[in-house]
N, C-alpha and C positions, 0 to 999 in steps of 0.2 A: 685850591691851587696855591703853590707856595708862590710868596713876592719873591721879584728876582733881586739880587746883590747887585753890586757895585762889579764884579766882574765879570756874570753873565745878566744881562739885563733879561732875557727871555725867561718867564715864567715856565714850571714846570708843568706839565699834566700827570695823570695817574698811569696814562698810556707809555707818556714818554719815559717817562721813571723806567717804566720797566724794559722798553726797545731800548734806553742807553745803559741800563745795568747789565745787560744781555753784549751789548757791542764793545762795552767793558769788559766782560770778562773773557772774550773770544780775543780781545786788543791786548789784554796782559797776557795771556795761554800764549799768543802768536811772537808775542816779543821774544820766547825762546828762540825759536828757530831764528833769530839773529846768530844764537849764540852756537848753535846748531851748525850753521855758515861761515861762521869763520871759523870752528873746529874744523870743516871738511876744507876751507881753503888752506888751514899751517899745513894739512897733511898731506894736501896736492902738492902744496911748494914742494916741503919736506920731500916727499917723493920723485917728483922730477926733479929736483936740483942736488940732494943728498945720493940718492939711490939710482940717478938716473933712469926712471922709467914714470913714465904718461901714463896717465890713465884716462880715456874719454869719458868711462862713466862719472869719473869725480868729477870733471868738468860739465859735464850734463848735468847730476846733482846738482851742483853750486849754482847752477841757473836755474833750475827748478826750484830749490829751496829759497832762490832772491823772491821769485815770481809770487810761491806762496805767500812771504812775508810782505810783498809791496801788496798784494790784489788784496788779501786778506787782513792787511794793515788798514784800507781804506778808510774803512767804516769808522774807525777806533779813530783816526786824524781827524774825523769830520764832527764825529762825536763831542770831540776832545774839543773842539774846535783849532784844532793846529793845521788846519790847511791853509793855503797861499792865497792872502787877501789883499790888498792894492789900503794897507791901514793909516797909509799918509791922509787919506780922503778919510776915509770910511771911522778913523776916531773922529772927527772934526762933527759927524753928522749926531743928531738926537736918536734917541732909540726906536722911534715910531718911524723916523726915515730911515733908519738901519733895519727895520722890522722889515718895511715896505720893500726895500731894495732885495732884502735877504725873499723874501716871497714871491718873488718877479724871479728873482733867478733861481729857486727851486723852481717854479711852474714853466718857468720858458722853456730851461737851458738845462738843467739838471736833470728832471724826472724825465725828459723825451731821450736825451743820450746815456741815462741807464737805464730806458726802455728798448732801445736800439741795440743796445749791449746784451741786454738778455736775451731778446727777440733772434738773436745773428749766433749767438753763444749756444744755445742749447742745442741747436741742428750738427753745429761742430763738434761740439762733445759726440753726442750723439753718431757721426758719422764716423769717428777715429775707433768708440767703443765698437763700436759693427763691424771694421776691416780690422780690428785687436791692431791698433796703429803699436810700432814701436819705433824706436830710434833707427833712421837710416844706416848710424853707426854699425860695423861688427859687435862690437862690445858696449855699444851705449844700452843704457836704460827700455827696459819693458815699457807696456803701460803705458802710453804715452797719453791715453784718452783721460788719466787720474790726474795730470798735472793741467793738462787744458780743462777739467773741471770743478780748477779754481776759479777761473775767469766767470763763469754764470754764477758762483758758489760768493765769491767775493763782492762782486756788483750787489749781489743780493742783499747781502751785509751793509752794503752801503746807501740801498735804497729804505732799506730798515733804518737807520740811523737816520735818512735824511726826509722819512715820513716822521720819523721821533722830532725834528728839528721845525717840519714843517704845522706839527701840532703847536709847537710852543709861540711859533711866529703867531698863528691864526689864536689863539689862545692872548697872545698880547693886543693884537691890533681887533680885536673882533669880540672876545666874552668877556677882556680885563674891566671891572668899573670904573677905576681907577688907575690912570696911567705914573707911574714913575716920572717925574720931571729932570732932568741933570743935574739939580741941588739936592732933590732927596737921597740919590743916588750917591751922591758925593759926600753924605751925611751919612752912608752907611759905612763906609773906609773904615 
């Protein structure tokens, strides 16, 4: 297992290496369709405002394409570690009460409401693909069961990254011999 740095303290495993190489390259592949989304948004303006005419499919897309990038973003932010942390507290603390804290809310709060999310998500895909759900719209979008199966497809992604996450916690606090102290740490800068 590699020692951690100064800017991830959690040590890597050979598991996680490979779950956050995986939610890497699914986080850069995804980051297009940002770019995807503001193409389809200049052309909505452009078209209603320029040419005067609506189109509900563009606007159906542009939410579908958000929904893709945020659900299927997840995993990559939590990865990355750029999700929304309370880091006023949470720098102040040492690594083994950041470990501890970090492992309590995987096991509490995290792995039960993306097990709730999967468990509720599947049946709904599931039931849109069986009545061929499409847009209430006249002109909106087919398919409709293909963009609701981001939501199990996403979570999923993110439960992958946050067993990668929950390796490295239990890997610090549990098999490391040797723990990091906040001087060694700071000696690595």
């Amino acid at each position: 297992m590699d020692q951690p740095n100064s800017k991830d303290y959690l040590p890597h495993t050979v598991w996680s290496k490979r779950m956050d190489r995986l939610a890497d390259q699914v986080g850069r592949a995804i980051s297009y369709v940002w770019l995807v989304l503001l193409a389809v948004i200049v052309i909505n303006v452009l078209m209603r405002y320029v040419l005067n005419e609506g189109r509900i499919e563009m606007e159906e897309l542009q939410w579908h394409l958000y929904s893709v990038g945020f659900l299927l973003g997840l995993g990559y932010a939590y990865q990355a570690d750029a999700h929304i942390r309370v880091d006023v507290l949470h720098e102040h603390f040492s690594y083994r009460a950041k470990a501890w804290i970090e492992l309590y809310g995987i096991v509490l709060l995290l792995l039960p409401f993306i097990a709730l999310i999967l468990i509720y998500s599947v049946p709904f895909v599931a039931s849109s693909y069986a009545l061929a759900e499409a847009s209430a719209s006249p002109s909106g979008l087919p398919l409709r069961w293909l963009i609701k199966a981001t939501l199990p497809l996403g979570f999923s992604l993110l439960l992958l990254t946050v067993l990668s996450r929950l390796l490295r916690v239990w890997s610090l606090l549990f098999l490391e011999t040797s723990q990091p102290t906040q001087g060694d740490m700071r000696a690595g800068q």
